[in-house]
C-alpha positions as CSV (number, residue, x, y, z in Angstrom):
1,X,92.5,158.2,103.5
2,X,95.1,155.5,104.4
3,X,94.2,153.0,106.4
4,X,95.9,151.0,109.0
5,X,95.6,146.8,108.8
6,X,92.3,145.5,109.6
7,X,92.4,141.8,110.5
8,X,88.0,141.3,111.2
9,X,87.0,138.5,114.6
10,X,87.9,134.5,113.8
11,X,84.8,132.9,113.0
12,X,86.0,130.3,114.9
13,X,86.6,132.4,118.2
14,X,86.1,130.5,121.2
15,X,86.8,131.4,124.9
16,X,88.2,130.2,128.3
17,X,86.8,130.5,131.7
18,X,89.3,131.4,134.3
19,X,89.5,129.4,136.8
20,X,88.9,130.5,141.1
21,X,92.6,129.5,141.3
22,X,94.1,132.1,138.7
23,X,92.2,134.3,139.8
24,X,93.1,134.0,143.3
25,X,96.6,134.8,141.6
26,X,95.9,137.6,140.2
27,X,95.7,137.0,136.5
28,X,94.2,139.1,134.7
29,X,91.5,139.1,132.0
30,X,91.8,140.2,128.7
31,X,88.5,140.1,126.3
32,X,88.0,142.9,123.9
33,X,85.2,140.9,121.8
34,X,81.8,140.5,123.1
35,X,78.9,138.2,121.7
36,X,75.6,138.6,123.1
37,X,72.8,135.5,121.9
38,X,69.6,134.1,122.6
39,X,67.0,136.0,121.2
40,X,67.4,138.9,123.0
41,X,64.8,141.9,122.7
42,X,66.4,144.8,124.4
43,X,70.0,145.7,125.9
44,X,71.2,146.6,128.9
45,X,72.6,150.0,129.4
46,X,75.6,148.8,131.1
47,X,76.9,147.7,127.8
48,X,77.4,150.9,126.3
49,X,80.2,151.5,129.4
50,X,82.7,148.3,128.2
51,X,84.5,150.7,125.9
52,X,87.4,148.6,125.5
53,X,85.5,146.6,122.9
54,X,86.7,146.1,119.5
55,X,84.1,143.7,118.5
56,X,80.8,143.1,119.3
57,X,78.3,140.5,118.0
58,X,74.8,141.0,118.5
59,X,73.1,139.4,115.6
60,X,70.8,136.7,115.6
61,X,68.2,138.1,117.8
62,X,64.8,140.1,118.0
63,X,66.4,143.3,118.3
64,X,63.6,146.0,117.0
65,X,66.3,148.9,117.6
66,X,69.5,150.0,118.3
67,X,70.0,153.1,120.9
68,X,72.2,155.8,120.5
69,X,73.9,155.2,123.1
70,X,76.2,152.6,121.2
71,X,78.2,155.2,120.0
72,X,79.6,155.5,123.4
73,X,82.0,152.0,122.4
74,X,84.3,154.5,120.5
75,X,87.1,151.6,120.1
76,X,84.5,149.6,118.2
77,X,86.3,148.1,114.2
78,X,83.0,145.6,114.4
79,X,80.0,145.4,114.6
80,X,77.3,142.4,113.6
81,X,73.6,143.2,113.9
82,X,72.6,141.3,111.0
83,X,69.2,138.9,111.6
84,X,67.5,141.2,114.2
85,X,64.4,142.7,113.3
86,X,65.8,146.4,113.1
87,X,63.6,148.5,111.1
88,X,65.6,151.9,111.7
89,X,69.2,152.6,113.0
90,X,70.2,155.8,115.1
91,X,72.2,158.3,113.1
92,X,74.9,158.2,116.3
93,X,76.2,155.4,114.1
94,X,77.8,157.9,111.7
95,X,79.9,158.7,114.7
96,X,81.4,155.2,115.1
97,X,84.3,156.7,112.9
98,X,86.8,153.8,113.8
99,X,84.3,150.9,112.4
100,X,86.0,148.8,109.8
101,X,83.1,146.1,109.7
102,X,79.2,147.0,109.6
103,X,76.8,143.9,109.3
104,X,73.1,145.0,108.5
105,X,72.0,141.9,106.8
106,X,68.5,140.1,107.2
107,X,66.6,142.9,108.9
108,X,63.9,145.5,108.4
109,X,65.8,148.4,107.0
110,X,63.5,150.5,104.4
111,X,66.1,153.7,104.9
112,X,69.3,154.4,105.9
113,X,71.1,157.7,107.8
114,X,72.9,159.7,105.8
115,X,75.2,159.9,108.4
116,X,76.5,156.4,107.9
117,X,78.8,158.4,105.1
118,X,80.9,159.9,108.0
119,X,82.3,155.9,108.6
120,X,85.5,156.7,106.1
121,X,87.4,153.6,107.3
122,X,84.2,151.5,106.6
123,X,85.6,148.2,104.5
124,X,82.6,145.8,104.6
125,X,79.0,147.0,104.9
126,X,76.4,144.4,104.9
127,X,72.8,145.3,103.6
128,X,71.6,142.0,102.5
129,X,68.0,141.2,103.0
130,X,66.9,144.2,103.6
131,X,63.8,146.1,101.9
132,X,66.1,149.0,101.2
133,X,65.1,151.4,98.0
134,X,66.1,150.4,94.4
135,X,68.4,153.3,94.1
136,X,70.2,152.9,97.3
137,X,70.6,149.1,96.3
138,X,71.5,149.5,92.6
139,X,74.6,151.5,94.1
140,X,75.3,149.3,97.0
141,X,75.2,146.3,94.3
142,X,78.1,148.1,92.1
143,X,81.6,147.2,92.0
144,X,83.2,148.9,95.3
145,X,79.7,149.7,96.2
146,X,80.4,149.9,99.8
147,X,82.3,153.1,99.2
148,X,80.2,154.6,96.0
149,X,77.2,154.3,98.5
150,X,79.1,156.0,101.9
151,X,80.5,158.8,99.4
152,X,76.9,159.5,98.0
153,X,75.4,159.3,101.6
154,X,78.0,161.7,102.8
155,X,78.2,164.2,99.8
156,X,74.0,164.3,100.8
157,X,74.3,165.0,104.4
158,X,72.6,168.1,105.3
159,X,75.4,170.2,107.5
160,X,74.5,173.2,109.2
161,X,78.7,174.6,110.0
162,X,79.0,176.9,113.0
163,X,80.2,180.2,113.0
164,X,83.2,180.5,114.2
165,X,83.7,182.9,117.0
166,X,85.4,186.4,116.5
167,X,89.1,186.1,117.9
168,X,89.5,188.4,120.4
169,X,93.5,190.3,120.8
170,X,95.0,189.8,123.9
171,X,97.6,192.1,124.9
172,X,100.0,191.0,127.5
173,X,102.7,193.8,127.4
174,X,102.0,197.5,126.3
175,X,104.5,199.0,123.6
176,X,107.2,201.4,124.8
177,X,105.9,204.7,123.3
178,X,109.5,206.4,123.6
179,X,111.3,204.5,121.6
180,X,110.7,204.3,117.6
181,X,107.9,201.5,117.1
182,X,106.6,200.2,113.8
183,X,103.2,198.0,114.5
184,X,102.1,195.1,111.9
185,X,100.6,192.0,111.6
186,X,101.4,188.9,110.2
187,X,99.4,185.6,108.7
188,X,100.6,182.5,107.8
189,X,98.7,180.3,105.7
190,X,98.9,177.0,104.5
191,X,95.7,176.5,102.1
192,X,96.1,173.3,101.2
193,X,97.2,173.0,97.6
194,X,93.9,171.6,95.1
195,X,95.8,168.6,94.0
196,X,96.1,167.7,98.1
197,X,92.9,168.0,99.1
198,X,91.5,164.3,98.2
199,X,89.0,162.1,99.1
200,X,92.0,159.3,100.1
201,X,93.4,161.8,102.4
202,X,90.4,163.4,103.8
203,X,88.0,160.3,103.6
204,X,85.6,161.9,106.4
205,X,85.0,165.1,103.9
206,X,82.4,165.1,101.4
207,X,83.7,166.1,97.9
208,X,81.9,169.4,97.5
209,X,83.8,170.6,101.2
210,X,87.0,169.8,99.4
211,X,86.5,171.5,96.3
212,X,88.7,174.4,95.5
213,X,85.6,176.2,94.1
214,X,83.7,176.4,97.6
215,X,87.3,176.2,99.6
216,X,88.7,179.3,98.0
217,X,85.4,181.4,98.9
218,X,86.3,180.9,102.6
219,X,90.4,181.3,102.2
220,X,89.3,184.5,100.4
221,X,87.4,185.5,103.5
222,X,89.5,184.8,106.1
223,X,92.6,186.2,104.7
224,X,91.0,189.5,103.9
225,X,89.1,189.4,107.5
226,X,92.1,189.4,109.1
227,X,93.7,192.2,106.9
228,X,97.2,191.6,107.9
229,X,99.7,193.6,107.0
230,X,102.1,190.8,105.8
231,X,100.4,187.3,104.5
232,X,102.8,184.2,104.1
233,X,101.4,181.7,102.5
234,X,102.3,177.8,101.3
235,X,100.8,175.2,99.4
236,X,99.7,177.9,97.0
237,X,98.7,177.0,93.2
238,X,100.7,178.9,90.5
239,X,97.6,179.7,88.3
240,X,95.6,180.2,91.6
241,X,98.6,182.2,92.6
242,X,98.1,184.7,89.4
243,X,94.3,184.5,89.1
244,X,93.4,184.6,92.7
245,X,95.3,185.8,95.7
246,X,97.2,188.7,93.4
247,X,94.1,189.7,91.7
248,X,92.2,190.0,95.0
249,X,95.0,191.3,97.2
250,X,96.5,193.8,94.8
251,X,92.8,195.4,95.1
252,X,93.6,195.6,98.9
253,X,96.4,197.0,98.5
254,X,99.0,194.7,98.4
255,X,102.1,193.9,96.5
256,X,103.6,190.1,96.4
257,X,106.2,187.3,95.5
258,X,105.6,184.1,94.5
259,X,107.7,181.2,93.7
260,X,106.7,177.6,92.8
261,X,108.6,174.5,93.9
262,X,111.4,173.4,91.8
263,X,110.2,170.7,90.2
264,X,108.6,173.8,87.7
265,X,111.0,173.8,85.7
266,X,111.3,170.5,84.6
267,X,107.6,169.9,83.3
268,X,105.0,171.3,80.6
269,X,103.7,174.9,80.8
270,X,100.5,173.3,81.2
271,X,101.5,171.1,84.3
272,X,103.3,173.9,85.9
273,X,99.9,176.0,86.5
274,X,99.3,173.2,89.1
275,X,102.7,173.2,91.0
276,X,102.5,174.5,94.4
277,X,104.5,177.0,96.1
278,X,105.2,179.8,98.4
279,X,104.0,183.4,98.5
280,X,104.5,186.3,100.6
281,X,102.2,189.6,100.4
282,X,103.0,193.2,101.6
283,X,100.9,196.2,102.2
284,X,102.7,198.8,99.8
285,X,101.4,201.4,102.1
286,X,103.2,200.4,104.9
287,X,106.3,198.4,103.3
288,X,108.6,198.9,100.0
289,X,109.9,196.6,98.5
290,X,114.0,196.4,98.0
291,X,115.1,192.9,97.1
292,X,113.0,190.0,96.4
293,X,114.9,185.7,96.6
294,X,114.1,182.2,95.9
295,X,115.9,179.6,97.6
296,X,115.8,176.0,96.0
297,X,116.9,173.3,98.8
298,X,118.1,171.4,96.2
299,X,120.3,173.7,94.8
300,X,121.8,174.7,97.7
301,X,122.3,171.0,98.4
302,X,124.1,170.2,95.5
303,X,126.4,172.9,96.0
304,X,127.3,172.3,99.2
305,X,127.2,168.0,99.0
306,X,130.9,167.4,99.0
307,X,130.3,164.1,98.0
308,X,128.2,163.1,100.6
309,X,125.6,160.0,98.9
310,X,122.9,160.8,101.1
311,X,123.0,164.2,100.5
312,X,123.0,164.2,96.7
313,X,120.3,160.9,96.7
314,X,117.9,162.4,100.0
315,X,118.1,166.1,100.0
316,X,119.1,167.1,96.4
317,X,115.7,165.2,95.4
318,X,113.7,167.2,96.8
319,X,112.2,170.1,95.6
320,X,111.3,172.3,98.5
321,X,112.1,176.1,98.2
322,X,112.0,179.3,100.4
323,X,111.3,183.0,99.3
324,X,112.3,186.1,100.9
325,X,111.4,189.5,100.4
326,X,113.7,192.5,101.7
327,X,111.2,195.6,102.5
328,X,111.6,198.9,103.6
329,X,109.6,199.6,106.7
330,X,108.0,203.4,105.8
331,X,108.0,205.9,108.0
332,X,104.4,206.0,108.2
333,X,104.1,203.2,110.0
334,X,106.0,205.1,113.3
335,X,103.1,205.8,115.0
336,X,104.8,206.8,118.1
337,X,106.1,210.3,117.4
338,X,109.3,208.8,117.8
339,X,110.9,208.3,114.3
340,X,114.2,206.2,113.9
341,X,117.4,208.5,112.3
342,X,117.8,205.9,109.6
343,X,116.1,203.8,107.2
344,X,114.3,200.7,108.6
345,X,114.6,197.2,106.7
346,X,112.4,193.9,107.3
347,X,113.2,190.9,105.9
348,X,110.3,188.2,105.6
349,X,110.9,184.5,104.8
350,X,108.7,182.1,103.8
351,X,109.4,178.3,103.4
352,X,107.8,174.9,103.0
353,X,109.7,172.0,104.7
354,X,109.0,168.4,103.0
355,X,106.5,166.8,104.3
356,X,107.3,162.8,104.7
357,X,107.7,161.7,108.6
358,X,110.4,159.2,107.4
359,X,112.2,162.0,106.2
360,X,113.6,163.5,109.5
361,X,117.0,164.0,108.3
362,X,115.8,166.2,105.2
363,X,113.1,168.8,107.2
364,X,116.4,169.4,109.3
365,X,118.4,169.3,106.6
366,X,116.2,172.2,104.9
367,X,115.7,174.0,108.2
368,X,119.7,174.3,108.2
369,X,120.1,175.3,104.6
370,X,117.5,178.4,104.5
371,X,119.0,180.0,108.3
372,X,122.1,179.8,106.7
373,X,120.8,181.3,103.1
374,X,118.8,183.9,105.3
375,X,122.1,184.6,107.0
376,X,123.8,185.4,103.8
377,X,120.8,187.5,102.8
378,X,121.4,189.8,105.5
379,X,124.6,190.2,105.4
380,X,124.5,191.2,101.7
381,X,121.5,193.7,102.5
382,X,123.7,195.5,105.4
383,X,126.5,195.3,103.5
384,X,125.0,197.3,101.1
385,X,124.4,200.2,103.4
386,X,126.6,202.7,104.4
387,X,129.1,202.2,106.9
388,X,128.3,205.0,109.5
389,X,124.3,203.4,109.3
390,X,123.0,201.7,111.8
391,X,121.7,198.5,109.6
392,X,125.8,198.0,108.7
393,X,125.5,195.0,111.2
394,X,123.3,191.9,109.6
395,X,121.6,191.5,113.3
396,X,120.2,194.9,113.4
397,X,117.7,194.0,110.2
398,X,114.3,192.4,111.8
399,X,113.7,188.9,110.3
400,X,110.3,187.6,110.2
401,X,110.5,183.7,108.8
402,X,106.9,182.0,108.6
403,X,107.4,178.4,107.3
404,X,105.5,175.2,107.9
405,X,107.7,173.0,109.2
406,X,105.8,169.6,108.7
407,X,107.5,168.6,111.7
408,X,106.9,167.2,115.7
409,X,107.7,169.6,118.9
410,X,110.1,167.3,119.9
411,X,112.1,166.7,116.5
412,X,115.6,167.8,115.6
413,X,114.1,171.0,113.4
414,X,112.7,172.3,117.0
415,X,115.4,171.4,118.8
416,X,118.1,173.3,116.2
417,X,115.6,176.8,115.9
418,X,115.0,176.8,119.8
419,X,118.8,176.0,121.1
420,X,120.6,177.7,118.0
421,X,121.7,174.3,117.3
422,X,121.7,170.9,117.2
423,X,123.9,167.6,117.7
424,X,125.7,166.3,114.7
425,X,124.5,163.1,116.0
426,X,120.9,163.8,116.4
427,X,118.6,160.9,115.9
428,X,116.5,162.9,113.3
429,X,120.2,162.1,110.7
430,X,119.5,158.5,110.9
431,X,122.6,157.8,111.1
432,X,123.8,158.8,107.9
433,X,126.8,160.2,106.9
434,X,125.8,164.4,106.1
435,X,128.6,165.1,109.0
436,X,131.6,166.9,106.4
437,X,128.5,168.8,104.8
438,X,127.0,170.0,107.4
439,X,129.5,172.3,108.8
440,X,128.5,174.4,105.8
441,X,126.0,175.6,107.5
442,X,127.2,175.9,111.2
443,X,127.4,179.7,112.0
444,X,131.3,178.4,113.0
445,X,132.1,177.3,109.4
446,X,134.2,174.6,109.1
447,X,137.0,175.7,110.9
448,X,134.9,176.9,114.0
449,X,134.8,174.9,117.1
450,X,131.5,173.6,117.9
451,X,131.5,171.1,119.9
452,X,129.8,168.4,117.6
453,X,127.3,170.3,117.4
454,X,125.5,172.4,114.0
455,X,124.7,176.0,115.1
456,X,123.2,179.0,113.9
457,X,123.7,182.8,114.7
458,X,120.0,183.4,115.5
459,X,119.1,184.0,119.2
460,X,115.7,182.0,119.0
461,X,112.9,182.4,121.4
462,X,109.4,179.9,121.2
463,X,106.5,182.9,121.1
464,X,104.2,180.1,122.5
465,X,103.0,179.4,125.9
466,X,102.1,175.7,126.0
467,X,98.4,177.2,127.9
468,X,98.0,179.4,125.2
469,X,98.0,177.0,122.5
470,X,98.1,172.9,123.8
471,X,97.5,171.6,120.0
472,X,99.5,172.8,117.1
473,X,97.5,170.4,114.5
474,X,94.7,168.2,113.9
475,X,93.7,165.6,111.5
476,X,91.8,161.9,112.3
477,X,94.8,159.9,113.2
478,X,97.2,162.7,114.1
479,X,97.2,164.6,117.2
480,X,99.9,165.7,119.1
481,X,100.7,168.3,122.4
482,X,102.9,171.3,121.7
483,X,106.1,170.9,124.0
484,X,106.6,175.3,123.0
485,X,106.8,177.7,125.7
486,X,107.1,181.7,126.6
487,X,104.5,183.2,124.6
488,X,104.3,187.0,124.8
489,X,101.0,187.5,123.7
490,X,98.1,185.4,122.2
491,X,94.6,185.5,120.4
492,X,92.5,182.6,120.8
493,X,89.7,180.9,119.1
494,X,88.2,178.0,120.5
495,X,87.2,175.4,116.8
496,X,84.7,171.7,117.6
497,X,86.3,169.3,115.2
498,X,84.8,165.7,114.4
499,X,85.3,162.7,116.2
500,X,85.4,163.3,120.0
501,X,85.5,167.1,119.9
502,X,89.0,168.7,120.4
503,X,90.0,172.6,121.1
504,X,92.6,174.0,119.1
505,X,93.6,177.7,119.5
506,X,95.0,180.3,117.2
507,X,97.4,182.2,118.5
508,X,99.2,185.9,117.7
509,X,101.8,187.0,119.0
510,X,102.4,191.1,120.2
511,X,106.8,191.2,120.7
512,X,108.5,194.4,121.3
513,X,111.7,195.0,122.9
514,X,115.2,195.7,121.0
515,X,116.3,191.5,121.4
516,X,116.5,189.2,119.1
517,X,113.6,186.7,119.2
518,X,112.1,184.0,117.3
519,X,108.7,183.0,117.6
520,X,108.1,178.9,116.8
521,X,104.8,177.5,116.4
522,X,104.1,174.2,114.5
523,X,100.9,175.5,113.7
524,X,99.8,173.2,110.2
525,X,97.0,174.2,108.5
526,X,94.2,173.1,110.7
527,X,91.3,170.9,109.6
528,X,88.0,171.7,110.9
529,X,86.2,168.8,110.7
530,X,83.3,169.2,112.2
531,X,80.1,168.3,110.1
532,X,82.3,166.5,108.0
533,X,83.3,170.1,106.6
534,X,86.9,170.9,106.0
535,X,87.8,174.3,106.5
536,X,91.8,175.7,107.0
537,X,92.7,178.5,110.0
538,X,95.4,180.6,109.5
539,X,97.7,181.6,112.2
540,X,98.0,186.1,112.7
541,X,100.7,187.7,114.9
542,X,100.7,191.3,116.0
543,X,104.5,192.5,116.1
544,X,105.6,195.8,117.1
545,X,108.8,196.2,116.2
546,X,111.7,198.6,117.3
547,X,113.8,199.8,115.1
548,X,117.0,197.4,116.4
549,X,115.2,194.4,116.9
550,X,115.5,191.5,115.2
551,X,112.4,188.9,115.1
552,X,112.2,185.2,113.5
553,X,108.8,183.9,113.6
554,X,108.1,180.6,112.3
555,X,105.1,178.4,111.9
């Protein structure tokens, strides 16, 4: 997992008394290192409340043990309680995730806690002179035996995962029973590609959590719990794709479409089993299929580039894509009584944004390029229908786009789904130069008027109340507040992760009406943590969908 720079305590740290004259003044002090000496036999408890501590140097005493209370010093990168007389250490210490430095040396220790494998950022572990077993010592004495010993001690800690609670529907509007309804759910998925799911980007896992074997068990399981009537996933293996997910959910009655990312076509048939990409499924019993698309960002890209550098040497080189499928809603599904005079068509979208934070200009970049491919879709599908129908006008065909967006609640992608546009000028383009080819995608074209602005034709609406769901995403060293607001409709799970425990909740959505209305979540796949266990939620919305409306969901 990356790590940020650790710069360990000057050996040759020294300190300065301030005097009664500064502080008279009202200087302040400013000491984030503690060192505690002189044969000391016990600690006070008021140390455990100096949280602000980044260092703390307790050694060289007659320290017998350690109490768990020093986990409570959460900001802690070192710690020195070498030359004590420690003969056992709490297991609390596992907890201590942001330690950097760990000096044991010159004590009593005959065993250690498993749980010391939970300290992923751990660089320097100190177990000299210590009457620690052969095994554990012939690992520690290994080349990069600080992390060959936390990976073993990790990999062995007994974990006892919690259930996770049933999610309970919460219905804040009631369908309108006289008008032609169609009910279904939606998931979308990301299940973490394989190939992603390492031990340098989820240090705090053990390896058995994060292999596909034992993941794909509990995918399985939640994706057929939730028995939605359309499943969007990412991040999904080709092979997997064939072996797994169509295998399984074509015995649940499901069709699908599947498209890997571009750069498929450019390696070995062996290689391309590995790539990643997107998949949508469909209850044939409810949907039929009519049309089925790929959209490769880079394609669309180069075609539309008009010499633009960053274009061709930013966006073109990546190999992002978007799939589509146009269904058929059946009449089945019209519960009501009330059945609409003409056919009824859906069209789902599923897309991957990149994934790089330095990359700002691209995720918008992509966002742009698959509205405005989504908008030609439509139009081709309603063009196809007969004049006198209803579904002549592109607006009156439903959208449902699920996507993982990779990107912040404030960032330009939000910004352009939620106001139907964005500034040309936006700080997510860096400055660069994409101004002549964006106006390919502006719903004016590049004789409209917009005001320096990039639009699109979708009316968007956030499906999120920011009480509903206050985190989108969590990892160690990523959290962030959802800024997403005017949820319809929710269902909530409440999920402990690692670290200092956090509450995440998944959220569906129930929308109804005859408007047009997107629903935007930035809802990653989430990382449950807890007991060092990695497992991926997936987010399900309840739609029920008149026969004129149009809905954009996106997460």
């Amino acid at each position: 997992m990356p790590k940020e720079k650790y710069d360990p305590p000057d050996p040759r740290r020294c300190y300065t008394i301030m005097s009664a004259e500064e502080a008279a003044n009202g200087k302040k002090s400013h000491w984030n290192e503690l060192e505690i000496t002189g044969r000391v036999r016990s600690l006070s408890s008021s140390l455990w409340t100096l949280t602000h501590l980044t260092a703390l140097h307790i050694n060289d005493n007659n320290l017998t043990r350690i109490p768990p209370d020093i986990a409570k010093l959460p900001n802690l990168v070192y710690l020195n309680l070498s030359s004590n007389k420690l003969r056992s250490l709490p297991a609390e210490l596992g907890n201590m995730v942001s330690l950097r430095e760990l000096l044991l040396n010159n004590n009593l220790l005959r065993v250690l806690p498993y749980e010391l494998g939970r300290l992923f950022q751990l660089q320097t572990l100190g177990l000299k002179g210590n009457p620690l077993s052969q095994d554990i010592l012939n690992l520690y004495q290994e080349p990069d035996g600080t992390r060959k010993l936390l990976n073993y001690m990790l990999d062995n800690l007994a974990v006892h995962p919690e259930q996770l609670p049933q999610r309970p529907w919460i219905t804040l509007k009631e369908r309108d029973l006289m008008s032609p309804t169609a009910a279904f759910t939606v998931m979308c998925y990301n299940v973490l590609c394989d190939k992603y799911a390492t031990r340098q980007l989820y240090g705090y896992c053990p390896s058995w959590a994060l292999n596909w074997e034992y993941r794909k068990k509990g995918i399985m399981e939640e994706i057929t719990g939730c028995d939605a009537d359309i499943i969007s996933l990412q991040e999904v293996e080709t092979e997997q794709y064939y072996t797994l997910f169509l295998e399984t959910l074509k015995d649940r009655g499901y069709d699908g479409y599947f498209c890997p990312k571009s750069r498929a076509k450019l390696v070995s048939e062996q290689e391309r089993k590995h790539v990643d990409g997107c998949a949508i499924f469909f209850k044939t019993e409810k949907f039929t299929l009519v049309q089925k698309h790929t959209v490769e960002f880079n394609q669309v890209a180069m075609a539309n580039s008009e010499g633009s550098e960053v274009m061709l040497n930013r966006v073109m080189t990546k190999d992002n894509i978007g799939v589509t499928v146009l269904l058929e809603v059946n009449k089945n599904m019209f519960a009501s009584g009330v059945k609409p005079q003409e056919r009824q068509l859906l069209l789902v979208a599923n897309a991957h944004m990149h994934w790089d934070p330095e990359y700002s200009d691209v995720k918008l970049i992509q966002t742009m390029m698959f509205l405005s491919e989504l908008k030609s879709i439509a139009e081709r599908a309603s063009g196809a229908m007969t004049t006198d129908s209803p579904t002549s006008d592109p607006s009156s065909i439903p959208i449902v786009l699920c996507a993982d967006l990779n990107s912040l609640p404030d960032s330009g992608v939000v910004e352009y789904l939620s106001n139907g546009g964005v500034a040309e000028n936006h700080k997510d383009f860096k400055e660069l130069r994409y101004n002549e080819c964006l106006t390919n995608f502006s719903c004016n074209g590049k004789n409209g008027n917009s005001d320096g602005s990039i639009t699109h034709s979708f009316q968007l609406k956030s499906a999120y109340d920011s009480n509903l769901m206050p985190y989108t995403n969590y990892t160690y060293d990523f959290k962030v507040e959802t800024c997403c607001s005017a949820g319809l409709a929710s269902r909530q799970s409440s999920c402990q992760f690692s670290a200092n425990v956090e509450k995440t909740k998944c959220v569906s959505v129930k929308i109804r009406n005859a408007v047009k209305i997107t629903c935007i979540s930035l809802f990653k796949s989430l990382k449950k943590t807890s007991c060092a266990i990695i497992l991926l939620l997936p987010v399900v919305f309840f739609f029920v969908c008149s026969a004129s409306s149009n809905i954009l969901l996106i997460t």
